[in-house]
Rosetta silent file (secondary structure, phi, psi, omega in degrees, C-alpha in Angstrom):
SEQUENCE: XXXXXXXXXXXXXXXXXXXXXXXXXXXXXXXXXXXXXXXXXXXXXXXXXXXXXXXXXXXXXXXXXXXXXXXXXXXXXXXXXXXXXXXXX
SCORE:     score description
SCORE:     0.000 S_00000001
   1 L     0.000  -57.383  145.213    4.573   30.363   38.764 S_00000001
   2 E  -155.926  176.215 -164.488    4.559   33.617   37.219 S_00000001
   3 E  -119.501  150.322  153.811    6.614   37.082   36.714 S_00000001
   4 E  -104.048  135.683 -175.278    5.742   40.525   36.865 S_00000001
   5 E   -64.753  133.787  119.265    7.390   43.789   35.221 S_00000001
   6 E  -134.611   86.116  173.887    8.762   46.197   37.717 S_00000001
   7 L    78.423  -95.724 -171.281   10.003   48.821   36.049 S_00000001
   8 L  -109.414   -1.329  176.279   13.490   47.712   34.398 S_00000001
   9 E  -111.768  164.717 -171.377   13.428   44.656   36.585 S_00000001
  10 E  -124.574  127.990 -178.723   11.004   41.430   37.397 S_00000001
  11 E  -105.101  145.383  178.568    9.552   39.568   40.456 S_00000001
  12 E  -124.344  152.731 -165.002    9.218   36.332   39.855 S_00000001
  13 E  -123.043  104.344 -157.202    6.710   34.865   41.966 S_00000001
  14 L   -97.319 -166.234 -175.627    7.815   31.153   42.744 S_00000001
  15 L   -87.569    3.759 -170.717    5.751   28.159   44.296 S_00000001
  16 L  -103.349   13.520  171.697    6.676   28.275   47.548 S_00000001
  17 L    88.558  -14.332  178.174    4.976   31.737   47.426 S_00000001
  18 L   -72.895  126.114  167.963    8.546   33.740   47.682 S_00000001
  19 E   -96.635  153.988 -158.634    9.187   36.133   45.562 S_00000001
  20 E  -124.232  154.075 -178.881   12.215   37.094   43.984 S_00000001
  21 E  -106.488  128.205 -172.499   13.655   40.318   42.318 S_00000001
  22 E  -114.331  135.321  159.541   15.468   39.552   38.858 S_00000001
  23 L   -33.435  -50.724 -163.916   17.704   41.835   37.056 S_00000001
  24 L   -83.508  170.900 -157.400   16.172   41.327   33.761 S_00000001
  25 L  -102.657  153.299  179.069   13.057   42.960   31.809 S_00000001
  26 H   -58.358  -65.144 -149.421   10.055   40.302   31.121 S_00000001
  27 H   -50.150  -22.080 -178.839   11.063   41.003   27.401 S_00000001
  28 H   -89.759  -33.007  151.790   14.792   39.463   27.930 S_00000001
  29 H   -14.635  -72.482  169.724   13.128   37.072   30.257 S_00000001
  30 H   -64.077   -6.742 -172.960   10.833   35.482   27.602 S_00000001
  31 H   -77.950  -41.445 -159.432   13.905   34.636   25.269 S_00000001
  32 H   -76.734  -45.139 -173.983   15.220   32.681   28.250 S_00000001
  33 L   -63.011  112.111  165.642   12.346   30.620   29.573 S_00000001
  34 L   -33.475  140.208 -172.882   11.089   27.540   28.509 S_00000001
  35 L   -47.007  -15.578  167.758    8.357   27.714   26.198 S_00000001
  36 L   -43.038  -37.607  176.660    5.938   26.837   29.468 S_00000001
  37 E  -103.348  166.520 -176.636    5.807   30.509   29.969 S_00000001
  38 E  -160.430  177.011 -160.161    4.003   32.724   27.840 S_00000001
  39 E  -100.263  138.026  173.085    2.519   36.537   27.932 S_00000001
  40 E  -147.629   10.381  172.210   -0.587   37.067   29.198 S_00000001
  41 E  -169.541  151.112 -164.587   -0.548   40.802   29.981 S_00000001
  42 L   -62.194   -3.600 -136.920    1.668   43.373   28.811 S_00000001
  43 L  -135.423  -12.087 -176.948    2.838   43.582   32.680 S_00000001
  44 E  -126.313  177.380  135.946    2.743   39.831   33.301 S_00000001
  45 E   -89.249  149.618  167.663    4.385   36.234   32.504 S_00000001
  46 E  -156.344  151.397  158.860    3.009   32.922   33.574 S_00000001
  47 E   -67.210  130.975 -179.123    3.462   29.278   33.685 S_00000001
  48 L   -69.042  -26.857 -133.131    0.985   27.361   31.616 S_00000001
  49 L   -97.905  -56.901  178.828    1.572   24.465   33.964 S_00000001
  50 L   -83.531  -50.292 -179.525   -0.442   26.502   36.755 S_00000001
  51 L   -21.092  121.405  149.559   -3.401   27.916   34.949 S_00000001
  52 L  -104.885    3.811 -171.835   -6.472   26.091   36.460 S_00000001
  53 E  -175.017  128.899  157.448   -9.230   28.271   34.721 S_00000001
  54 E  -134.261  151.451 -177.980   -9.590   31.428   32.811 S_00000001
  55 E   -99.085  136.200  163.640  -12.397   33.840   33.055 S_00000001
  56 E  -103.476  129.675  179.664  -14.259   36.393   31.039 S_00000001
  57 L  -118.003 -166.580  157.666  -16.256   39.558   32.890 S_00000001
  58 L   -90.081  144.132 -128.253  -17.839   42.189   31.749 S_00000001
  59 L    46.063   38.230  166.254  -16.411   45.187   29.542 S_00000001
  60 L    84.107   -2.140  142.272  -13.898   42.668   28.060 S_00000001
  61 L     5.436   75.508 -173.123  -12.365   41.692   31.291 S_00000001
  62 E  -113.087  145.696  178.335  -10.154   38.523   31.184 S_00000001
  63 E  -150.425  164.467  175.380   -8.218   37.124   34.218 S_00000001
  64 E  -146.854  147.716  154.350   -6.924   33.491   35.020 S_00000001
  65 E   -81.322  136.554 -173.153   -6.590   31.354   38.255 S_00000001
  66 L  -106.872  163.276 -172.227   -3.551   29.846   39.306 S_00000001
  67 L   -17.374  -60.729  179.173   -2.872   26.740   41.376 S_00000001
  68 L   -66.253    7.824 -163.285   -2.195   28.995   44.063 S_00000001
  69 L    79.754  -18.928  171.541   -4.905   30.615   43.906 S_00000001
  70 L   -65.116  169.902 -143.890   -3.848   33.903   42.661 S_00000001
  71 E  -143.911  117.526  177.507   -5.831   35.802   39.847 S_00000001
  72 E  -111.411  128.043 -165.336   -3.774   37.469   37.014 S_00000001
  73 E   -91.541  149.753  178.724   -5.673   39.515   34.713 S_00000001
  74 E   -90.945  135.853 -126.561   -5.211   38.931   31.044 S_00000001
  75 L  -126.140  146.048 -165.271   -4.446   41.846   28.631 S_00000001
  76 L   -79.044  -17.072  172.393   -7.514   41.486   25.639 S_00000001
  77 L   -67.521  -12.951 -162.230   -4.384   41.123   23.131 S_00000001
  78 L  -104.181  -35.077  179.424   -3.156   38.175   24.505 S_00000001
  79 H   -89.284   26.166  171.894   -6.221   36.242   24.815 S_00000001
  80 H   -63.520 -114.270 -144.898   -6.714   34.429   21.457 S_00000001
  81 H   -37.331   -8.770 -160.732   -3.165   33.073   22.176 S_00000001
  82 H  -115.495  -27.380  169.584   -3.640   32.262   25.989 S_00000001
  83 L   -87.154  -67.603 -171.689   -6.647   30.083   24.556 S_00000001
  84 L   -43.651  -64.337  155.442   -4.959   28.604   22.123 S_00000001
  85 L   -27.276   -9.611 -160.808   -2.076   27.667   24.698 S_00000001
  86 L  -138.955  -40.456  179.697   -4.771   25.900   27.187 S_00000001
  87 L    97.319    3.922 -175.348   -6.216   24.523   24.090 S_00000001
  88 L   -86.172   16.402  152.490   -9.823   26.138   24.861 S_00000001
  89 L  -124.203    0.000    0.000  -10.016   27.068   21.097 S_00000001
C-alpha cells in the first residue's frame, strides 16, 4: 500500500496491515516497482491504486487518505505530480 524510508532500508506497509523491512533504499525501490507507485514525500512511496482523497490544510499542508485509512502527508514538491497522477488537474 505504501513504503517508508528508514534510514538505508524501507518498510513496506502491505494490505493486510503487516509491515515488512526491505533491504533496499525507496530510491532503488522506485526503479523496481511498477509504475502504480509513485513519490509523494521525500520519506514516502505509495500505491496510486489506494489513494481515496487528497487534502490541502493550512500553511501548505498536503496529506492523502488511503483505503486503509491511513493519512500520508505529501511533500509540497510532489504535489503537482500526485495531482496529475489522480488526474485532479
Amino acid at each position: 500500500v505504501w513504503i517508508r524510508a528508514d534510514g538505508d532500508y524501507s518498510q513496506l506497509r502491505l494490505r493486510d496491515g503487516r509491515s515488512e523491512l526491505h533491504d533496499k533504499s525507496l530510491a532503488a525501490l522506485t526503479g523496481l516497482l511498477p509504475p502504480d507507485f509513485v513519490r509523494c514525500h521525500r520519506s514516502y512511496l505509495v500505491n496510486l491504486r489506494h489513494i481515496r482523497s487528497l487534502h490541502a490544510g493550512s500553511g501548505s499542508r498536503y496529506w492523502v487518505v488511503l483505503s486503509d485509512g491511513a493519512e500520508l502527508s505529501v511533500g509540497r514538491a510532489f504535489v503537482a505530480a500526485l495531482r496529475r497522477e489522480l488526474a485532479l488537474e
